[in-house]
N, C-alpha and C positions, 0 to 999 in steps of 0.2 A: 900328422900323417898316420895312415894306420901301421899299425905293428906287425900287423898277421896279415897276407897276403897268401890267398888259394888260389893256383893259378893251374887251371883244366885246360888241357887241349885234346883233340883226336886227329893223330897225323899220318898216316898211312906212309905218304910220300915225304914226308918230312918237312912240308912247306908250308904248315900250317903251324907248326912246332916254331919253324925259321922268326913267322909274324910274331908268335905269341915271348920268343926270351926275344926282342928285338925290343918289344913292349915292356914287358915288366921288366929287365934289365935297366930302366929307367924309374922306374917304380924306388918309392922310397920306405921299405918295411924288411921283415922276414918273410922271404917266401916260400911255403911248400908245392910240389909239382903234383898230379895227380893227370897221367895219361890215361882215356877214354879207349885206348888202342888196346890196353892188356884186357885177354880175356877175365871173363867175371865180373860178376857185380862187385860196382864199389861199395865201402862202407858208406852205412848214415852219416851221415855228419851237419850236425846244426853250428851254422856260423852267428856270431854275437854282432851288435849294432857298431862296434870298432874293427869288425876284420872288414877285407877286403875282397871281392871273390871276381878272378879274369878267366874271362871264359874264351877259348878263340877254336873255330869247327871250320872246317870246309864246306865249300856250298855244293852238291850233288842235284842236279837238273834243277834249280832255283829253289831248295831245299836245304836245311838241314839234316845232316843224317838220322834216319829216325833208332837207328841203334843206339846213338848220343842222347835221341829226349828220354829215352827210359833209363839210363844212368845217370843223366843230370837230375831227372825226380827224388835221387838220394840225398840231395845236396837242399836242406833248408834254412831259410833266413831270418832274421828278427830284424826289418827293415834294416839292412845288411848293404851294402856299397855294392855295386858290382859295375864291372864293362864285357861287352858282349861284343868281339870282334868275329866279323867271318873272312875267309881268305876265298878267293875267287879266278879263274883262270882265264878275265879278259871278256869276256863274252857277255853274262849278265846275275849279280846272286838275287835277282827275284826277290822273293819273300821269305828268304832265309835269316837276314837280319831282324826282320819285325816277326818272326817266328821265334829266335832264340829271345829275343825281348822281353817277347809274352809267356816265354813260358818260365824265365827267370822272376817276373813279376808274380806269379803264381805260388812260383815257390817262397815269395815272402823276399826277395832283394829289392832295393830300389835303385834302378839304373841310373848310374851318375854322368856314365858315356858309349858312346856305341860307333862302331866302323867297317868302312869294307874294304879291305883290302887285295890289290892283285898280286897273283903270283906266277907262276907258270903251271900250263893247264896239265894234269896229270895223264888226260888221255893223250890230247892233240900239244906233243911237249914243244912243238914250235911255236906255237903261242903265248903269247910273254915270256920266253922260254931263258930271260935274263932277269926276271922279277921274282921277289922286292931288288931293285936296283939303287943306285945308290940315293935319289931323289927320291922313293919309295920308301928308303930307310931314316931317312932325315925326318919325311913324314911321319913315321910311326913313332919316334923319340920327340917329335914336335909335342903329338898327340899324348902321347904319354905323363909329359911336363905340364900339359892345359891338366889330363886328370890330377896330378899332384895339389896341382893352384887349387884345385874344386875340394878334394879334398881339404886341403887348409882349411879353405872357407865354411867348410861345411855345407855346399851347393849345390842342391839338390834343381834341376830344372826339370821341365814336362817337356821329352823329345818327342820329335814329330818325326817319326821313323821311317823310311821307305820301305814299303809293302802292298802287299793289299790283304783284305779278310774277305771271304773263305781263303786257303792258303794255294797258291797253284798245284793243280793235280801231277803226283808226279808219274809218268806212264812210264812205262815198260820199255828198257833199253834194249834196240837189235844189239847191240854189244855186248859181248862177254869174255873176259880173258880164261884162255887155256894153252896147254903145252902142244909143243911140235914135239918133233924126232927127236932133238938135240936132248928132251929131257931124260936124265941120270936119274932117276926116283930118287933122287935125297931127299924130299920131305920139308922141305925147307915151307915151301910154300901153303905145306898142309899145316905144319904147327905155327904160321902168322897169320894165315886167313882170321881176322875176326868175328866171323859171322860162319866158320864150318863150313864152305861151301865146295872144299876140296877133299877127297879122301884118300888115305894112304894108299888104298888097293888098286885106284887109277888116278895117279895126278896130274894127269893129262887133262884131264878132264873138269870140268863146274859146274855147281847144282845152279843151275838159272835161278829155282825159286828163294834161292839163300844168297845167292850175289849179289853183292851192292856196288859194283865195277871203282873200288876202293883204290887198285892198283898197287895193293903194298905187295901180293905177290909178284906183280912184274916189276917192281924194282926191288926187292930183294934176291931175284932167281939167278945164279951163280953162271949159269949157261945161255941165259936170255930167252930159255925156251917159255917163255909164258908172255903170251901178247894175243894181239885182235889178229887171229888166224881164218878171216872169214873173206870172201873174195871184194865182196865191196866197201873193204874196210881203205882203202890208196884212197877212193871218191868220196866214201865220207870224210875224209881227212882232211884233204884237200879244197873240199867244201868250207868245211869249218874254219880253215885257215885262211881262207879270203873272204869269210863270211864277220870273224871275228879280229882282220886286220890290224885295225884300227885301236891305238892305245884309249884305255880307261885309265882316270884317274883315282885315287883313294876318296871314298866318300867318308865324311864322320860327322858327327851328330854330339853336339858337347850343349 
C-alpha cells in the first residue's frame, strides 16, 4: 500500500470535500489534505513513484474548474499513482473527467482510477438534493477498496475515460450570484470568494468577468442575502429540475 497519500480537493459548497474523505477515508496510507479553495498559490511539490495523489473537483458547465488546472500544474509526478474523482449535480460532468485525466497525466502521474460521482447540485439545490446518499456512499468505499486491490498489485490499466477532445466550450453563464437588501456588509462573502470577484466597498454586488458561479458565497452568507436575484431565475430553475429529473448513477473507470 502506499504510505503517503495527497489528497486535493476544491469544495466551495462542501460536496465535493463530502466525496473526496468518503474516499480516502478508505484508503490505506498517511494522508495529507491540500484545499484548492484557500487563496494562493500552492507550493511545488514533486510526489515520488510510492506516494499516492487523490484528486477530486467539481464539474462547472461540463468542465473542470479552470482556477484548479493552474494550481494542480504545481503538483509533479515521477510516474506517481493517482485517482481523479469529479462530483457532479445529476445532470451531466461532460469532459471534466477526461480533462482532469489528461492533465494529471501531463504532469507526470499515472492513473490507477477515475469516477464520477453525484451530489446535490449547487445552484439548482433540489436536484440530488439528498446525494452522496447512502447507496452513493457504499459506492465510493466500494470503489475505494478496488483502488487498494490495484495498488497491492501494483496495476496499472489503460482507462478508456469518458469525454471528448477538443474539451467542450464553456460559455458565458446568465447567472451570477449577488446580495439583496438583507445584506449587513460583514464581508464574509468578500474574504471567501476565491477568484476576488466581490469587493468590500459594495458587496452587493459581482464582477461577472471574475465569477465562476462557485456558490461558496451563497452558502456561507449569515443572512442569505447572496443568491440568483435575477427575474428569470424561478423558470430557469424550474427548467432545470425537470430537465435533470431523473437519477444518474456513479460512473468509474478501474
Amino acid at each position: 500500500m502506499s504510505k503517503n497519500i495527497l489528497e486535493i480537493y476544491f469544495s466551495p459548497s462542501g460536496r465535493s470535500k463530502k466525496v473526496s474523505k468518503i474516499f480516502s477515508n478508505e484508503l490505506v496510507g498517511e494522508i495529507k489534505e491540500i484545499d484548492l479553495f484557500e487563496k494562493g498559490e500552492p507550493k511545488e511539490q514533486e510526489l515520488t513513484k510510492e506516494d499516492l495523489l487523490v484528486v477530486t473537483l467539481p464539474v462547472f458547465s461540463g468542465r473542470i474548474p479552470n482556477l484548479c488546472v493552474e494550481k494542480l500544474k504545481k503538483f509533479k509526478g515521477n510516474n506517481t499513482k493517482a485517482v481523479a474523482i469529479v462530483a457532479y449535480g445529476n445532470r451531466e460532468y461532460d469532459d471534466a473527467l477526461l480533462e482532469l485525466t489528461d492533465l494529471l497525466g501531463k504532469q507526470g502521474f499515472e492513473i490507477l482510477a477515475a469516477a464520477a460521482f453525484i451530489t446535490r447540485h449547487s445552484i439548482f439545490s433540489e436536484v440530488a438534493n439528498n446525494r452522496p446518499d447512502e447507496d452513493d456512499i457504499e459506492k465510493i468505499k466500494k470503489f475505494a477498496r478496488e483502488c487498494n486491490e490495484k495498488i497491492d498489485k501494483n496495476e496499472i490499466n489503460k482507462l478508456d475515460i469518458k469525454g471528448n477532445r477538443p474539451y467542450k466550450e464553456v460559455k458565458p453563464s446568465p447567472l451570477m450570484p449577488t446580495g439583496d437588501e438583507s445584506c449587513i456588509d460583514c464581508g464574509t462573502c468578500v474574504e471567501i470568494c476565491p477568484v476576488e470577484a466581490i469587493s468590500i466597498e459594495n458587496p452587493r454586488e459581482t464582477d461577472r468577468e471574475r465569477c465562476i458561479n462557485c456558490t461558496a458565497c451563497i452558502y456561507n452568507c449569515s443572512t442569505n442575502s447572496r443568491g440568483y436575484h435575477i427575474e428569470q431565475f424561478k423558470d430557469i430553475y424550474n427548467k432545470f429540475k425537470t430537465d435533470n429529473a431523473k437519477r444518474k448513477e456513479p460512473e468509474i473507470f478501474l
